[in-house]
Structures are given as C-alpha cells and as structure tokens.
C-alpha positions as CSV (number, residue, x, y, z in Angstrom):
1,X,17.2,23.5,2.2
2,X,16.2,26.1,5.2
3,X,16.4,24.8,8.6
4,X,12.8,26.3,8.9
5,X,11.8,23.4,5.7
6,X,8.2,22.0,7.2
7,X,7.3,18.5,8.2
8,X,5.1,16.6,5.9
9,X,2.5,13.9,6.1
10,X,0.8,12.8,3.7
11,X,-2.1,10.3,4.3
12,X,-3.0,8.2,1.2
13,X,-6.5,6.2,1.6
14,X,-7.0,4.1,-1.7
15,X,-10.2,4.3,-3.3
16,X,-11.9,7.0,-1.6
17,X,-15.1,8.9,-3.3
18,X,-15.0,12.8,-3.0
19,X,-18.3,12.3,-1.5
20,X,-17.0,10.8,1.7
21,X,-16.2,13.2,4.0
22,X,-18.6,14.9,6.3
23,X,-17.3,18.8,6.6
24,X,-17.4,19.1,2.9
25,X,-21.4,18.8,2.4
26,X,-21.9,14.9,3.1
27,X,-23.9,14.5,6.2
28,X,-24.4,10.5,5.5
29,X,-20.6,10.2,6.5
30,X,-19.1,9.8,10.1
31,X,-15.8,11.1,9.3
32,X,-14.3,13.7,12.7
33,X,-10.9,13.1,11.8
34,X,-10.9,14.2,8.7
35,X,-13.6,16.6,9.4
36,X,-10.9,18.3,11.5
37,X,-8.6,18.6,9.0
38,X,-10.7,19.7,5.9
39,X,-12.5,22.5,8.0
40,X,-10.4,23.4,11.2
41,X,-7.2,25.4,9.4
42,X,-7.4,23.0,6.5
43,X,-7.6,23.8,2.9
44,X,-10.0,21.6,0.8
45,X,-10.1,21.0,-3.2
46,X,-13.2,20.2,-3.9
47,X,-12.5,19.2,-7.9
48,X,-8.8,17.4,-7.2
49,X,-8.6,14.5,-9.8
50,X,-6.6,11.3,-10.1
51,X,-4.0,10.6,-13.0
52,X,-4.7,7.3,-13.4
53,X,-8.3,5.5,-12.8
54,X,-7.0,2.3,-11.4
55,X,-4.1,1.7,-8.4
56,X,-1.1,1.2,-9.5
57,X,-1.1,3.5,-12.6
58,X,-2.0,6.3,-10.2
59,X,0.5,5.6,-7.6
60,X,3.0,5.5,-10.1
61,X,1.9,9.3,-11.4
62,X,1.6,10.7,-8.1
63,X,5.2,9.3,-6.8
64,X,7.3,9.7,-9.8
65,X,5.5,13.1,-10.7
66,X,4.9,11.9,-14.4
67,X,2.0,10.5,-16.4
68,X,1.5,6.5,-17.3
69,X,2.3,7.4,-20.7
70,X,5.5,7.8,-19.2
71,X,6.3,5.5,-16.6
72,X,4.5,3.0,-18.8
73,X,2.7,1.7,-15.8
74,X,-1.0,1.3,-16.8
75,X,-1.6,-1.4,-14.7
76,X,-0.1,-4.0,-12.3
77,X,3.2,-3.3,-14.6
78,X,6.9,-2.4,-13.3
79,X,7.6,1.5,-12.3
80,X,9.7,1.1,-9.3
81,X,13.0,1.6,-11.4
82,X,11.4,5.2,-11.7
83,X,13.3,8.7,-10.0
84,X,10.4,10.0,-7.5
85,X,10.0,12.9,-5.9
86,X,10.5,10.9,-2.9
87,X,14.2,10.9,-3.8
88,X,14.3,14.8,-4.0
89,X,13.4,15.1,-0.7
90,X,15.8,12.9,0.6
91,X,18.7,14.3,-1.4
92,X,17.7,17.8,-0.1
93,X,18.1,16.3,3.8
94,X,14.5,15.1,4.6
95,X,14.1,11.8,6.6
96,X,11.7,9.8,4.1
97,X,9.3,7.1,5.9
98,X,6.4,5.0,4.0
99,X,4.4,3.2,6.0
100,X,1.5,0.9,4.4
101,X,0.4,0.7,1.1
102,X,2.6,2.0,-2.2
103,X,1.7,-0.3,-4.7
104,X,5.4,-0.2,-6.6
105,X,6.5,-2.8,-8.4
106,X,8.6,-4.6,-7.6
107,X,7.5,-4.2,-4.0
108,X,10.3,-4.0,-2.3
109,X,12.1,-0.9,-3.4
110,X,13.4,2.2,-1.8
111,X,11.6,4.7,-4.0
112,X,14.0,7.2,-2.2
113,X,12.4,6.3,1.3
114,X,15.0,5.5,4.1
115,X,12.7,2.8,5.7
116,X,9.6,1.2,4.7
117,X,6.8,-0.7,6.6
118,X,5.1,-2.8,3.3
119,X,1.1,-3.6,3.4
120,X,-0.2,-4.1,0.3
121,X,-3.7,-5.2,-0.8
122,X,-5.5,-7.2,1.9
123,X,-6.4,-10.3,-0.5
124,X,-3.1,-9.9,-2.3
125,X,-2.8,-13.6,-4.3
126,X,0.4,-11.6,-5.8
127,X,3.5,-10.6,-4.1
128,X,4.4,-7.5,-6.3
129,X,7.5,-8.6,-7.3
130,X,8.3,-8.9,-3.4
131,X,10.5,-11.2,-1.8
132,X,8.1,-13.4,0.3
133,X,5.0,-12.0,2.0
134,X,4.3,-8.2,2.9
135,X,5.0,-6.5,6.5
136,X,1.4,-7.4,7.5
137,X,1.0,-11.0,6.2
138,X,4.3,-11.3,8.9
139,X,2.2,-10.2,11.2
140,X,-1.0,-12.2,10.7
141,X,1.0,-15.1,10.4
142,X,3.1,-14.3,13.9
143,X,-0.8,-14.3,14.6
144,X,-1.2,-17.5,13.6
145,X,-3.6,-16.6,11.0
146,X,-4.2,-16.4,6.9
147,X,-4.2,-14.0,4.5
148,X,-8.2,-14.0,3.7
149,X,-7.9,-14.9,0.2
150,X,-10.2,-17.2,-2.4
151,X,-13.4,-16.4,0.1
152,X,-15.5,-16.5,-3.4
153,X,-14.3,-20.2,-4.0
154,X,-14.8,-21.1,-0.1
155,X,-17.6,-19.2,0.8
156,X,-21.2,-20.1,-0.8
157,X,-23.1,-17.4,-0.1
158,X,-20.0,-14.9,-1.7
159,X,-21.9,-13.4,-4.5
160,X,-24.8,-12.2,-2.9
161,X,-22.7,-10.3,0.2
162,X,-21.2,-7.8,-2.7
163,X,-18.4,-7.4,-0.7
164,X,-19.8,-6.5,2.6
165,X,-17.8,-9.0,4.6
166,X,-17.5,-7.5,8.4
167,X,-14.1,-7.9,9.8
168,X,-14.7,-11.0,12.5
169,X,-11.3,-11.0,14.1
170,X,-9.7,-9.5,16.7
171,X,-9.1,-5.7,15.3
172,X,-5.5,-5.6,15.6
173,X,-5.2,-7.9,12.6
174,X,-6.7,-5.7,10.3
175,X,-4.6,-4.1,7.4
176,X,-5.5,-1.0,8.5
177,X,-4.9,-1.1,11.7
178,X,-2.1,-2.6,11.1
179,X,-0.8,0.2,9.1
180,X,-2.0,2.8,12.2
181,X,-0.3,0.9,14.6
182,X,3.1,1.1,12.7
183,X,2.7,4.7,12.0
184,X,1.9,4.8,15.8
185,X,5.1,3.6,16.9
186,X,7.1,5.5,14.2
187,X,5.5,8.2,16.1
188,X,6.9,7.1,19.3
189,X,10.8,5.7,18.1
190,X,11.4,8.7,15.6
191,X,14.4,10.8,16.6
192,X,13.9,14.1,14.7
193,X,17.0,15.9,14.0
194,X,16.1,17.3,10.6
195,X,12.8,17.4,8.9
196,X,10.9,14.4,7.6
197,X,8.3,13.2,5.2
198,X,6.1,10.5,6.7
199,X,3.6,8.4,3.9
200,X,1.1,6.2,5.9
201,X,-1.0,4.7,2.9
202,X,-4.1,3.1,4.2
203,X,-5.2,0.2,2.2
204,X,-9.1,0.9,2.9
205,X,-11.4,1.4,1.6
206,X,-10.4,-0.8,-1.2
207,X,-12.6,-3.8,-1.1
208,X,-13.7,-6.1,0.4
209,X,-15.7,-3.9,2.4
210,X,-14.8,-5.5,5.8
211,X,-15.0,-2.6,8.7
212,X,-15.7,-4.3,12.2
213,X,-19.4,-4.9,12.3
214,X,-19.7,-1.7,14.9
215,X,-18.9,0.6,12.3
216,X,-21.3,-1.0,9.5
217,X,-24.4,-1.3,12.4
218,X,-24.0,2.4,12.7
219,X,-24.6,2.9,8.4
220,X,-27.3,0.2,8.4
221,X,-29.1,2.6,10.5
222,X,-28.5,5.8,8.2
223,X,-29.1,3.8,4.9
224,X,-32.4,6.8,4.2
225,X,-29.4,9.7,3.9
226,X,-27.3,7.5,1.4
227,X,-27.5,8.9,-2.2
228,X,-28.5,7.0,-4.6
229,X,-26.3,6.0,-7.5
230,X,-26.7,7.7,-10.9
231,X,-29.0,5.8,-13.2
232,X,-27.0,3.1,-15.6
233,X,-27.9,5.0,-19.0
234,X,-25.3,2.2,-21.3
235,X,-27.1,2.1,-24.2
236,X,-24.9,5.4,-25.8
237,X,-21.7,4.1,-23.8
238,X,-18.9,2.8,-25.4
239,X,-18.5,-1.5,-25.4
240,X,-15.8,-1.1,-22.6
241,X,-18.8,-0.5,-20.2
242,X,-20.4,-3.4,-20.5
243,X,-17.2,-5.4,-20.8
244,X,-16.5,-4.0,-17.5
245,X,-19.5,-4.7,-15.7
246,X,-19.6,-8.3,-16.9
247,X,-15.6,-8.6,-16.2
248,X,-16.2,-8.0,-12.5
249,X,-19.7,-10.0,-12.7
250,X,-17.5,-13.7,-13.4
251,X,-13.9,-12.9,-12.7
252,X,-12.3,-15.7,-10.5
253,X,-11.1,-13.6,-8.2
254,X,-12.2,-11.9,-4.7
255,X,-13.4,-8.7,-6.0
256,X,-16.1,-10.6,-8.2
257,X,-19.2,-8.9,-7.9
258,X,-23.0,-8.7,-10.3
259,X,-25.0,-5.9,-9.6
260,X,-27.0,-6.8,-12.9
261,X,-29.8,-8.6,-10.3
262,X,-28.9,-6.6,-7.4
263,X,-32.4,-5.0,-5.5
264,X,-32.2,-1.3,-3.8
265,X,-31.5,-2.9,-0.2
266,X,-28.9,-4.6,-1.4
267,X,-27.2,-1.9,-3.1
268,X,-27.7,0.4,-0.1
269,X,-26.2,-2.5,2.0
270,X,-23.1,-2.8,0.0
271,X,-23.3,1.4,0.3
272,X,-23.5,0.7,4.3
273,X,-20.2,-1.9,4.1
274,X,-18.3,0.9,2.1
275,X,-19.2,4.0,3.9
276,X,-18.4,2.0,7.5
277,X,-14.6,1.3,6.1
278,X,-14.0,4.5,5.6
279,X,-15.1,5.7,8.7
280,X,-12.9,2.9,10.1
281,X,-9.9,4.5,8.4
282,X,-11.3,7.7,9.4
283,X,-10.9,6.5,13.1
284,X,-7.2,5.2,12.2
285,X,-6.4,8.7,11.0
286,X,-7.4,10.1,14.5
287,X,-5.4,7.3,16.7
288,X,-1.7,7.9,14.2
289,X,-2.6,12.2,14.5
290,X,-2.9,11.6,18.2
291,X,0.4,9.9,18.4
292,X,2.1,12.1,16.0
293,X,0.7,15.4,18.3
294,X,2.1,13.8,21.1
295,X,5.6,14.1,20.0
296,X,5.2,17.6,19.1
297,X,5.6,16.5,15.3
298,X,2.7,17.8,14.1
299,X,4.3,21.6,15.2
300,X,5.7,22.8,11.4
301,X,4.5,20.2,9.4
302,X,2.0,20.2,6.8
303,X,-0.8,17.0,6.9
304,X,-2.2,16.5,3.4
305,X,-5.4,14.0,2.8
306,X,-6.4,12.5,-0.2
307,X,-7.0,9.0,-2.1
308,X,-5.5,7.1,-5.1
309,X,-8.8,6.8,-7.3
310,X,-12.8,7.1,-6.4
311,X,-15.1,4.2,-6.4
312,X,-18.4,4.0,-8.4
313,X,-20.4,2.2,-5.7
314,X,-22.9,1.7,-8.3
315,X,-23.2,5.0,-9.9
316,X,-23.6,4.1,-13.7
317,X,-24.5,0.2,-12.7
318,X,-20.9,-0.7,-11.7
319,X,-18.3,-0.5,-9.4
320,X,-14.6,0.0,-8.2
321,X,-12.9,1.7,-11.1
322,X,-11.0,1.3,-14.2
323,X,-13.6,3.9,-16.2
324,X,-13.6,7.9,-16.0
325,X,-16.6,8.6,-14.3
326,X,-16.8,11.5,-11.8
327,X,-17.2,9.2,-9.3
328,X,-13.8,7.5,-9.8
329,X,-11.6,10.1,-10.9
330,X,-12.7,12.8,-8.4
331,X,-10.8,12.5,-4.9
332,X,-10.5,14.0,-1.6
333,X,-7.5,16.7,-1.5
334,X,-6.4,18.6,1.7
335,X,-4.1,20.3,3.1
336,X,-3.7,21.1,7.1
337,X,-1.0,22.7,9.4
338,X,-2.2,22.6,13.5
339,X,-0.6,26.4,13.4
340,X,-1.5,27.9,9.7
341,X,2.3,29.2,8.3
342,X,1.6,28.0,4.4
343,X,-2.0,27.6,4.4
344,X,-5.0,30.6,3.9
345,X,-8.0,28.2,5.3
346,X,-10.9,27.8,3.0
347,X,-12.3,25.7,0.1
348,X,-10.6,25.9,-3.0
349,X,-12.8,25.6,-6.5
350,X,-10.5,25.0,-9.0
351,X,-9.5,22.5,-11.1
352,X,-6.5,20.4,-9.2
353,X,-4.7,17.2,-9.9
354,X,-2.6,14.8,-8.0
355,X,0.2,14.8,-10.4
356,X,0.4,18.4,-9.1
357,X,1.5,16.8,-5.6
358,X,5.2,16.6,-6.1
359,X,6.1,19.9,-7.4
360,X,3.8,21.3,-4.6
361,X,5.5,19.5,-1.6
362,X,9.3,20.3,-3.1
363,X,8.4,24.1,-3.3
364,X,6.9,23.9,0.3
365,X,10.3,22.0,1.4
366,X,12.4,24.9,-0.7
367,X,13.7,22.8,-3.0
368,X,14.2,22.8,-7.0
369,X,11.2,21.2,-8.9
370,X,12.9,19.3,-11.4
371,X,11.9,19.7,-15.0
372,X,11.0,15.8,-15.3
373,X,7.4,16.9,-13.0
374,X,4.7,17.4,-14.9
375,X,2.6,19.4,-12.4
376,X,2.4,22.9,-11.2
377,X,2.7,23.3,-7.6
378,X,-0.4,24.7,-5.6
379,X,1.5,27.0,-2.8
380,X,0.6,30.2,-4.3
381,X,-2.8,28.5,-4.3
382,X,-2.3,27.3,-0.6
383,X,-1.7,30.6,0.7
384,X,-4.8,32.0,-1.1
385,X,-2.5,34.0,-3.3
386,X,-3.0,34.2,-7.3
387,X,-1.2,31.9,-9.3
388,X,-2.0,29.5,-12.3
389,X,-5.0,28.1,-12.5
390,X,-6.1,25.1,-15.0
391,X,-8.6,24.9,-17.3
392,X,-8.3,21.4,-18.0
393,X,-6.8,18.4,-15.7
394,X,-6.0,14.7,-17.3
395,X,-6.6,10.9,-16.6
396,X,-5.6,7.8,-17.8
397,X,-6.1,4.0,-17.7
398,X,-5.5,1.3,-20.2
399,X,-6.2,2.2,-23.7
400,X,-8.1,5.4,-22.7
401,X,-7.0,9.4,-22.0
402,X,-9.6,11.8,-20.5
403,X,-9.7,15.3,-20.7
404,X,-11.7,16.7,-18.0
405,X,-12.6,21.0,-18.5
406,X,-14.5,23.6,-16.2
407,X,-17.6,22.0,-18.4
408,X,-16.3,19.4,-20.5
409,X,-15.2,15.6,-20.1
410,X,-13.8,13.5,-23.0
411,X,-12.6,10.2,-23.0
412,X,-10.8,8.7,-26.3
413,X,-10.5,5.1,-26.6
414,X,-7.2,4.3,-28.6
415,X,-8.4,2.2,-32.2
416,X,-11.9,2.9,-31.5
417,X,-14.6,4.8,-33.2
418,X,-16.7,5.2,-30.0
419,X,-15.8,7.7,-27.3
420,X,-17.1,9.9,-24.6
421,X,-18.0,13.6,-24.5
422,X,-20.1,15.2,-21.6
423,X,-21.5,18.8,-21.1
424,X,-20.8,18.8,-17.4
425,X,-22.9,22.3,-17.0
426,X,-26.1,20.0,-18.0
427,X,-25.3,17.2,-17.3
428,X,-23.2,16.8,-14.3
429,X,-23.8,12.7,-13.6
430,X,-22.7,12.2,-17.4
431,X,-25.9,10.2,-18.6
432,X,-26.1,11.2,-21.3
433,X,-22.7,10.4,-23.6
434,X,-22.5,13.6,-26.6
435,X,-20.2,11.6,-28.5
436,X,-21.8,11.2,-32.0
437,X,-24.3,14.7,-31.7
438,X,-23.8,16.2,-34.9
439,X,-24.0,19.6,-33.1
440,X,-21.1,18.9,-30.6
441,X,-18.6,17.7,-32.9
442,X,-16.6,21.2,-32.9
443,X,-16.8,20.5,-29.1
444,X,-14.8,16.9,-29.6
445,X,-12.5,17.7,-32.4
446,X,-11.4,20.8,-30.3
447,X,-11.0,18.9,-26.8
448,X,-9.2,16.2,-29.0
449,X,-6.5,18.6,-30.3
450,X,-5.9,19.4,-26.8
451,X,-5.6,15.9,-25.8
452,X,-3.1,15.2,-29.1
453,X,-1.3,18.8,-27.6
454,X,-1.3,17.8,-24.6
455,X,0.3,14.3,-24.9
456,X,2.8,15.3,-27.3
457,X,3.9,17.4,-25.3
458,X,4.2,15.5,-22.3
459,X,6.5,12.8,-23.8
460,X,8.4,16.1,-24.8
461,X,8.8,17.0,-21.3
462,X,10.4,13.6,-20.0
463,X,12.7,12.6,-23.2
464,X,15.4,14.4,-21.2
465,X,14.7,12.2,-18.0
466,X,14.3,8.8,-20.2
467,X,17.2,9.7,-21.7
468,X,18.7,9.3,-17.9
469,X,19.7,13.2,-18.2
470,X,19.3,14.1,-14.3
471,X,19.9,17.5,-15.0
472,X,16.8,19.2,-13.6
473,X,18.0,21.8,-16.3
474,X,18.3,19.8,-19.0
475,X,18.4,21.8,-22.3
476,X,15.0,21.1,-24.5
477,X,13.9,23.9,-27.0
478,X,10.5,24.8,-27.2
479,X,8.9,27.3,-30.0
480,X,9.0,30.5,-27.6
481,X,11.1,31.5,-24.6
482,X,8.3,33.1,-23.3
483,X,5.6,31.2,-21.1
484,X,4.5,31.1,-17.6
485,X,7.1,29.8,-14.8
486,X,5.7,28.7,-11.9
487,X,9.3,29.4,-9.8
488,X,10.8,32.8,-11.4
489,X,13.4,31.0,-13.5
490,X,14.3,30.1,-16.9
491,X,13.5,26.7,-17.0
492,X,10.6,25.8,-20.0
493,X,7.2,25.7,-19.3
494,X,5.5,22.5,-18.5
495,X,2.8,20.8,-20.7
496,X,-0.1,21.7,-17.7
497,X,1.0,25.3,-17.8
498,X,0.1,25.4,-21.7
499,X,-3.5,24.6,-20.5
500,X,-3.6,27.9,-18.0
C-alpha cells in the first residue's frame, strides 16, 4: 500500500429514498449536510441501485462484495462467517472502525474491523445472534430507560399514527445520536499513524419514523411541496403485492402498518415523520464531519454517502421494502474529498450499483481487488475518465431477481408464472406491469437470458472463494481469454463486465 493510500468514510443511512436529498433536484428536503457533499466537490450517482431490497441481504452484498445468491443471506439469515472487503483493507495496513449499524449476523463479529461500536435496529426484539444487548441498549439502560419495543401492543391509538411517533426523550438517547456521538469521540481519541476506514451506519431512517418533534413541525408546514406517491395500479401485479401490503397491514410486530383506509393527510403526515428523520440524520452527519474536520482527518480522505435500500412511502399503495420498485431499489450514492485528488465534481448518469463499492474503495486504497468481488470499481468513473459502463445493474430479495436496463426492469419470481416487465422510457413509475403483452415477449425472454447469464455466471465467479481458495488468483477458465479488465491484468472478467 502507498503511504499517500487516502482516508475513507463511508456513511451508511438505511432506508433512504434517492429522492431525499435537496442539491440533487428535491426542494421538499432540508438536507445541508449532505447538500454539501453531493454538490460542493462531490460526485453524485443519480441511478446507484441496491443489491438486495431488504437490510440484511443488502448489507451482506455491499460488505462481502458478492450477491445473496452467494452469501445465501436473503433475509435475517447468517453471513458474518463471510471474507469482506473489510478484511482487505485491514490486511493491506488500514485501521478499520464501524460504528452503528451493520446488520451481520451473528452480531458480534469482526468482519475485518479492528473495533466496533454495535447499534442495531431501534425496536430490535432480536439480538442478532449477539451476546446480550447492543452498544446502545447499554446505553439507554445506563440511562435508566427501555428499548421502545411492542408500542403497537401498548399503545392504542398505534395503527392510526403509521409510524410517525416523535422522539419524546431527551435527544441524546436516540439511536442516531447515539451513533453520532460515538463517531464524535472516535473523532476525538483516534491516533492516526497509518490510514483508516471509518463505517458510521446510521440506523434512520428506518422506521418508526421518530425525529424530535422540531424536525417534523418544520415538514408539517411544507406538506404542499411533498410528491405524491405513484398511484397503486395492483390489478396486473403479481400476488406477492398484495401479500405484502396485507403482511405489514396485521403483522404483530412494530412496523405494522394499513394504508388500505389511509386519507391524503394522513399519508402526507406519515410523508412529514419520514422526511423529518432524515433530516435529523442529515443534522448528525454535519455534527460527526465537524468533529472529523477538526482533527484534520477529513485532509486525504474520501467521504462516500449512500443508503442500504429505498423506502416506498406509499408509492404503489405500500411501504418499506421487500419489492423492486424504483422507489426501493434506487439509493443515494456520493462520493466527496474537502480537497478534490480522486474525484472530477459533477453528476454522474450511469447505471451504478452498490456491489460495485468494494472493488471501488480497494483500487482507491491501491490494493488488489480480489477475484471473489463481483463489481467493477468506479475510479476511472470518479475521475471523470472513460471506463466501463453498465448496461444493466441487478437486485435481489427472497424468491425474486431483478434486472434493471437503461429502459427496462424485470423481476422473475422463482416457481411462478407471474412476473414483472416495465418499459421505463414510458413508463418510468412502473404502473403499468408488460408482463403477459403478447408484443413484449421478445423483450422478457431476452432480459431473462440475461438474468439466467447473468446468475450462472456469478456462482461461477465465487466457486473458487466457497471453495475456501483465498487466492485472489485463483485459476477458473472461462470460454475466451479475451475480455475487459478493469486493472490491466490477467485476471478473468467478472460476470458485471459481460454486461458492458
């Protein structure tokens, strides 16, 4: 590793819409913290998607740099046995520091950081494998307070707040600032003698909706600039939309919500509680960059911005995530240095993905992307240089894959007859679901060849790695020698490259 090997920061919110940050065309937000860094030196995707459509799933991809197909994570299930990325960085000589939410499983492992500070899910009935309660329930309970679960079983009036529950005690013991002020004074105790990678996961927005009431007086007053959510069109959706809705509408759980008798005000109220979390996260951001500037540690180090999985927020009659929606698999994705030495300033169009992460921050460090990552780093991209570009980008959840093109989305359901397929061009709120059109099945049998293509190729890509071969050069043979290589060597082409 050079001794000139940059800082990096990376700031994970969890489900946070694209649509959600002011600088990039969303005046109804009051975001200046990540206004800064998404216009002032900062590089901004605007069509970055998630690997997988739910938490955990997509934590799993992001970290370990390889598809739930093959960390076998698509839910709440075990990955934390997994190599990451994390590991690489730290074997190359980089400090490694996570701070907040991670979502492994079981909780408590390394994942190649040297120390962790663990917040997980703020109504967290589950431990995560952990052993005992989570860095912040510690905290509450120094406080002497609970962790606010079972509020739908103890409060009556549950149902009808969909999730807009203001935060009513003293701010300190809220998750996320919690999670600020721990990154704070990391900020303040680190001694940095060689270069460092710093995760501070924020676990808002995720629901409940719970901003201190200051932040979600401000949105109640701006409810006229909210957009309204795309129109629910189910009757050519496949039965796992309904299921869904109607899952969330009677689960015994906290995040039970019905929007089936819902009126406009209270949509645009539920809107109000969602918007007002972020910008309370927004506000966290700015207190843990202050800190971090006032060390000098923001000199040489690249900040990067972006969020697990969207939320629907009632787009399509439903929300949080768990379906392929632009809404949920869209995210936030940017990249800032206080003195630009990687980074050409501007918005980016492409096609991006967050599986694409990894091999982007190893190349940035100078290190060797191992061949186990399935993405294709962005640095050429970064610099505003020419490099590969995508014509395609991937997602998946429980029993489903999406395929998402410049204007084309389709979603297969394993053992199921009913799909989706959009035209994007037309039709960019997907309303109107091309599945079984006669004159679009050369569109579906083609994008589902590049699924099967896809896939196959995938698991081709990490047999070597399940295998337990570490090699980063591990032998496979593919049908030519020739292909695109993202770093100038011989090493095969991934299964995203076959798609540029």
């Amino acid at each position: 590793m050079k001794t000139e090997s940059p800082n990096i920061i990376f700031l994970l919110t969890d489900q946070q819409r694209i649509d959600t940050i002011a600088a990039l065309g969303n005046p109804h937000m009051i975001t200046p913290h990540m206004d800064k860094l998404a216009s002032k030196g900062g590089v901004a995707y605007s069509r970055a998607f998630c690997p997988g459509a739910t938490c955990a799933p997509s934590r799993a991809a992001i970290f370990t740099g390889m598809y739930p197909h093959n960390t076998g994570a698509y839910s709440f299930d075990e990955w934390g046995h997994h190599r990451t990325w994390v590991n690489d960085l730290a074997d190359h000589g980089y400090w490694c520091a996570n701070i907040g939410k991670m979502h492994y499983i079981p909780r408590d492992v390394s994942g190649g950081f040297h120390e962790r500070v663990v917040v997980e899910n703020p109504t967290s009935v589950m431990n995560w494998g952990g052993n005992g309660d989570d860095a912040w329930g510690h905290y509450l309970a120094f406080h002497n307070e609970e962790r606010p679960n079972h509020r739908h079983r103890s409060d009556p009036d549950w149902a009808s707040k969909l999730q807009g529950v203001p935060w009513e005690k003293e701010e300190h013991l809220h998750s996320d600032t919690f999670t600020a002020n721990s990154a704070i004074s990391w900020a303040r105790q680190h001694k940095a003698d060689c270069p460092f990678f710093l995760q501070v996961g924020f676990p808002g927005p995720h629901e409940p909706w719970d901003a201190p009431e200051r932040w979600v007086n401000q949105y109640l007053e701006r409810q006229e600039m909210f957009p309204s959510p795309v129109e629910n069109n189910s009757e050519d959706k496949p039965p796992q939309h309904e299921a869904t809705r109607a899952f969330h509408a009677s689960c015994d759980h906290e995040s039970r919500l019905d929007l089936s008798n819902a009126s406009p005000e209270q949509i645009k109220r539920m809107q109000a509680h969602y918007y007002a979390k972020i910008s309370f996260v927004d506000e966290q951001i700015g207190r843990v960059m202050e800190a971090l500037d006032a060390r000098g540690f923001l000199e040489n180090t690249i900040v990067v911005l972006s969020s697990d999985h969207g939320e629907h927020l009632g787009d399509h009659g439903m929300v949080y995530k768990w379906l392929m929606h632009e809404s949920v698999v869209r995210v936030p994705l940017v990249f800032w240095e206080k003195e630009p030495r990687h980074l050409s300033a501007g918005n980016r169009g492409e096609l991006t993905s967050l599986i694409d992460l990894g091999p982007t921050f190893l190349d940035l460090a100078g290190i060797p992307v191992p061949t186990r990552l399935e993405g294709n780093s962005l640095r050429a991209s970064l610099a505003g240089q020419p490099g590969p570009q995508r014509d395609a980008v991937f997602c998946e959840d429980n029993y489903m894959l999406m395929i998402r093109t410049e204007n084309h989305k389709l979603v297969h359901y394993f053992g199921q007859e009913a799909g989706e397929l959009y035209d994007l061009a037309s039709d960019p709120s997907e309303t109107h679901n091309l599945w079984d059109a006669p004159d679009q099945e050369s569109v579906r049998r083609d994008l589902q060849l590049r699924l099967f293509e896809w896939l196959g190729s995938s698991c081709y890509l990490t047999s070597g790695y399940k295998q337990n071969a570490q090699d980063p050069n591990y032998p496979l043979r593919w049908p030519s020698a020739s292909g695109p290589s993202l770093h100038g060597d011989n090493r095969k082409p991934r299964p995203d490259d076959l798609f540029c």
